[in-house]
N, C-alpha and C positions, 0 to 999 in steps of 0.2 A: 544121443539116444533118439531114435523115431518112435512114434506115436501113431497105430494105427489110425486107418477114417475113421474103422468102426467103433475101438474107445471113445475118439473127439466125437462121434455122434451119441453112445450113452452120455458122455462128461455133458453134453449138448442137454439133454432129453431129462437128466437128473437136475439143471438148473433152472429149466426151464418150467416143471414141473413140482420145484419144491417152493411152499406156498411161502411168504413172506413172516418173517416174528410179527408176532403181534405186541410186546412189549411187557412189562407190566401194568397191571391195572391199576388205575389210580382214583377210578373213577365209576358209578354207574349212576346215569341218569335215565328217568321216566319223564313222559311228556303225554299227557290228556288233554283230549279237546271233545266236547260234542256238539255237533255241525249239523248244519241244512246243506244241501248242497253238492254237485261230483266233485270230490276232491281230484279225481284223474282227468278230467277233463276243462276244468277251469284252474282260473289260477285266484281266485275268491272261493271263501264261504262263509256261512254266516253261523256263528257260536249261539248256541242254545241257552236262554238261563235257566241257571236250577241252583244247588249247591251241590257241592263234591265233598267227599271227608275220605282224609288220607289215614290210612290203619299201619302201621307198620309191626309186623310181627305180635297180628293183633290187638296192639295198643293204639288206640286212634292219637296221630298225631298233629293235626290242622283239619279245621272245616272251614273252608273256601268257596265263596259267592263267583257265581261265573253267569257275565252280561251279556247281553245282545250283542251281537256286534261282528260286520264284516273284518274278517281278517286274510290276510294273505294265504295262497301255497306257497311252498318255496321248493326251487331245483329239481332235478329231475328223479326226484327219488317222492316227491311231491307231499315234502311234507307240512303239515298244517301247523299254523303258528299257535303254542299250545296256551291252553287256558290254565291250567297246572300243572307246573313243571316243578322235580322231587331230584335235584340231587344225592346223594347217597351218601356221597363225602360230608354233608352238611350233619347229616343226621345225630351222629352225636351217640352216646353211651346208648341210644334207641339200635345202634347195629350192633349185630355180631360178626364174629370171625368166622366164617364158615357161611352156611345157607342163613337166609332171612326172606320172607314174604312182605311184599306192598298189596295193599288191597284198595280200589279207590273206589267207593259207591257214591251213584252220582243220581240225584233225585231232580228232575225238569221240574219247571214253575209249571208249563202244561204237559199232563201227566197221559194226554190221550194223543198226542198228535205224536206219528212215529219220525224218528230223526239217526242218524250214525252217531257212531261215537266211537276215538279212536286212541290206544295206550302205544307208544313207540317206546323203547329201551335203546339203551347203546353204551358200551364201555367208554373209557376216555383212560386212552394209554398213554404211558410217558416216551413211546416211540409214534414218529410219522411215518404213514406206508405213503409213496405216491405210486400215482397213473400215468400215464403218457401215450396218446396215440396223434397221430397225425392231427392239427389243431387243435388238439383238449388235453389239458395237463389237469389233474384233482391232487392235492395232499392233504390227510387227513390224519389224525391222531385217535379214530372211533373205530373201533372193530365190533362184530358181533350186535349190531343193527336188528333190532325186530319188530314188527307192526304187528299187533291185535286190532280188527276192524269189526262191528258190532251193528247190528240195526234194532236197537229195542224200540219199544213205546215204554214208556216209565220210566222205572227204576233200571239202570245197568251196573254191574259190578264185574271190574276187570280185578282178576287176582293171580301176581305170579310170584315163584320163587327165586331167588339170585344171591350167588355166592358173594361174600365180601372179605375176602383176602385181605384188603387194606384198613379195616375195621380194628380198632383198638379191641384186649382179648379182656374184660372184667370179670375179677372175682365173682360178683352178685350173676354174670352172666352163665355160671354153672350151679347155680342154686336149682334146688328144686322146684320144679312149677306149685305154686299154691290151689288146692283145688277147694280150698273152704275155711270159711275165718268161722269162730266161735264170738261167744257176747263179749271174753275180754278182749279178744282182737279188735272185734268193733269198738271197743268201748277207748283202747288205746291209740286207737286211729284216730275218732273221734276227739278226745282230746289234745292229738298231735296235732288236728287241723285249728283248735281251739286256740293252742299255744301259742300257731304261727301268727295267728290274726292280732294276738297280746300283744306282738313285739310291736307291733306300731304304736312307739310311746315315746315321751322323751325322755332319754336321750339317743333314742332310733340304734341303740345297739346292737340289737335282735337283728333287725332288719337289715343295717348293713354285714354282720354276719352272714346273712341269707346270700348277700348279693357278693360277697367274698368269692373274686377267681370267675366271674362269670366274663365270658369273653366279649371284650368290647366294651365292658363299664367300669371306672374308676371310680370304686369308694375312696378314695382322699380326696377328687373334684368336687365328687357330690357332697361331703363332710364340707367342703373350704364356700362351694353355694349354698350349702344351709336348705337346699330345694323339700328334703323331707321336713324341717324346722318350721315352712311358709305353708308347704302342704298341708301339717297338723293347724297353723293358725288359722288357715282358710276355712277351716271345717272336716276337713276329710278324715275319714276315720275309718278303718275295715270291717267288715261283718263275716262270719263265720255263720253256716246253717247249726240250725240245733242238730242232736244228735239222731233225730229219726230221720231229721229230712236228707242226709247222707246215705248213699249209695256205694257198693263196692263190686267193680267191673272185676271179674277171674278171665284173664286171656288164653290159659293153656299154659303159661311160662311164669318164671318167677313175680312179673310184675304185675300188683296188682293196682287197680286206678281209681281214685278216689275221685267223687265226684259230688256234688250237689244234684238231688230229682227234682229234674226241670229246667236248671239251669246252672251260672256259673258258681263252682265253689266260694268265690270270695269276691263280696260285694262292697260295691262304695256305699255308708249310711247314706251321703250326703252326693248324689251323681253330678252334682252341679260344682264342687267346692274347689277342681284342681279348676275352674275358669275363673277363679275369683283371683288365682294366685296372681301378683304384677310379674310381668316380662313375659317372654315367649320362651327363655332359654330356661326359667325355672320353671315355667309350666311342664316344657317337654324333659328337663332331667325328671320332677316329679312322677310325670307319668309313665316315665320310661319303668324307673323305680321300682313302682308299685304294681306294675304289670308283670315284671320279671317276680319280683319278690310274690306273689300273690296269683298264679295261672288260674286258668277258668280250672284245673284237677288237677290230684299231684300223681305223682307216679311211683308206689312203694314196696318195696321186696322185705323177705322176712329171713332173717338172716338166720347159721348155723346155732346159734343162741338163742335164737327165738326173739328177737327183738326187731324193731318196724324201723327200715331204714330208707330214707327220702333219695331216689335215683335220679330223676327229673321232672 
C-alpha cells in the first residue's frame, strides 16, 4: 500500500503540532519572595523583611518572618529563590477537591520605602516533558508555570485560585458555611478550648489522645520517654484564655477559627519550665508534643447535628 506526500505531510503537521500530556497532577506549589533589586537583569537580590501570613481558603494557615538577605536568581526563566514557599500536597484536610484560594499578605518592617514582590505557581505532574535543541536538553515534570509580579510600598496581598484534583474529598468539606455563632455556640467552644488545656494532667491521657494518628509522632515513644511526665514535673503547665478574651474568625466556609485577642490561644503558665527538663531529646519530644497538641487556634466546623467538631 502507498502513502501519499500529502497524507505523510498532515500525519507530519498533526505530530508536530499536537502539544505534549501534561500528566496528572500531583502537585501545586506557590513561591513568594519580596525583593530589592532587577530580578531580570542580575542574578542577586536582596529579600525584604516584614512578615507574610499564608490564608488558605480563608483560614490563615502560617505567619512567616521573612530576613534581610541577598539571595540568588536562578535559570533562565529567572526565578528568585523564595522566602515562602506553600506546597499544596502538604496542606492537609486545609484542601479541597476541586477549586481552593491561597492568599499571602505580606507586611514590610519599612512600610514607606517601595520594593517588588513576587508569587510564582507551578504544577508538579507525575509525567516528565523534555526539550532538545542543538546544545540544550531541559526535562521537567512542572507544567502550567505562572508569575505574579507587584511594586507596592506597604502592605501587598497576592490572591489566587487553584484546582485541587489530588486533594482528599471530606465529609465536613460539604458542610455549610457558618455565617454566625450565638452565646451557646460561644459558650460551647469556649469550654471545648477549656477542656483541651485540662488534659494536660497525669496520666497525660487527654493529650496523647489529641496526638493519636498525627503524622510523624509516636504516642508509644513518647509514653515509653515519659517526655510529658518530666514536662509536668518541670513546671509546665497550659493556660487556656477566659471566655471573653476568645475570638471567633467566620471565613465564608464551614470552618470556623478559634483564637485568643491578641495573641496565641494556648499558653505556657511557666515559659521557662520545658528548659529546665534534663536532655535535649526530652526537651524536644516535650515540645514537639505540646505544640502539636496545643496550636497558637484551633480550627472548628459545626456539623449536621449541630455539634463543634475539631478539623485542625
Amino acid at each position: 500500500m502507498r502513502i501519499s506526500a500529502g497524507i505523510i505531510a498532515v500525519i507530519a503537521l498533526l505530530f508536530c503540532c499536537t502539544p505534549p500530556a501534561i500528566g496528572k497532577i500531583l502537585n501545586i506549589e506557590f513561591k513568594f519572595t519580596p525583593f530589592t533589586g532587577d530580578a531580570a537583569k542580575n542574578n542577586e537580590v536582596t529579600t525584604v523583611a516584614g512578615k507574610a501570613v499564608v490564608f488558605i481558603n480563608n483560614v490563615p494557615m502560617a505567619e512567616q518572618p521573612v530576613q534581610k538577605q541577598v539571595v540568588p536568581v536562578l535559570f533562565a526563566e529567572r526565578e528568585i529563590t523564595p522566602s515562602v514557599w506553600v506546597p499544596a500536597s502538604r496542606l492537609g484536610p486545609r484542601l479541597r477537591k476541586g477549586k481552593n484560594t491561597i492568599r499571602i499578605e505580606f507586611e514590610p518592617a519599612d512600610m514607606k520605602t517601595p520594593y517588588s514582590a513576587q508569587l510564582r505557581w507551578a504544577s508538579v505532574t507525575d509525567q516528565v516533558s523534555e526539550k532538545s535543541q542543538p546544545g540544550k536538553y531541559q526535562a521537567t515534570n512542572q507544567s502550567g508555570e505562572g508569575v505574579d509580579t507587584k511594586q507596592p510600598t506597604g502592605k501587598v496581598v497576592f490572591e489566587r485560585e487553584f484546582a485541587a484534583d489530588f486533594a482528599a474529598d471530606l465529609p465536613w468539606h460539604h458542610y455549610p458555611p457558618v455565617t454566625k455563632l450565638d452565646d451557646q455556640d460561644k459558650q460551647r467552644l469556649a469550654a471545648f478550648v477549656k477542656d483541651r488545656a485540662n488534659a494536660f494532667k497525669p496520666d497525660f491521657a487527654g493529650v496523647y489522645q489529641l496526638l493519636k494518628g498525627v503524622e510523624g509522632l509516636s504516642v508509644t515513644e513518647m509514653k515509653k520517654a515519659k517526655c510529658l511526665d518530666k514536662a509536668y514535673a518541670a513546671g509546665a503547665r497550659i493556660s487556656a484564655p477566659a471566655a471573653d478574651q476568645i475570638e471567633f474568625i467566620m471565613t465564608g466556609n464551614p470552618e470556623v477559627v478559634v483564637q485568643r485577642k491578641g495573641g496565641e490561644l494556648y499558653t505556657q503558665a511557666d515559659p521557662m519550665a520545658l528548659e529546665r527538663i534534663k536532655g535535649e531529646e526530652a526537651q524536644m519530644c516535650a515540645g514537639v508534643a505540646l505544640s502539636v497538641a496545643y496550636p497558637p487556634s484551633l480550627v472548628v466546623v459545626r456539623t449536621p447535628a449541630g455539634d463543634w467538631e475539631l478539623v485542625y
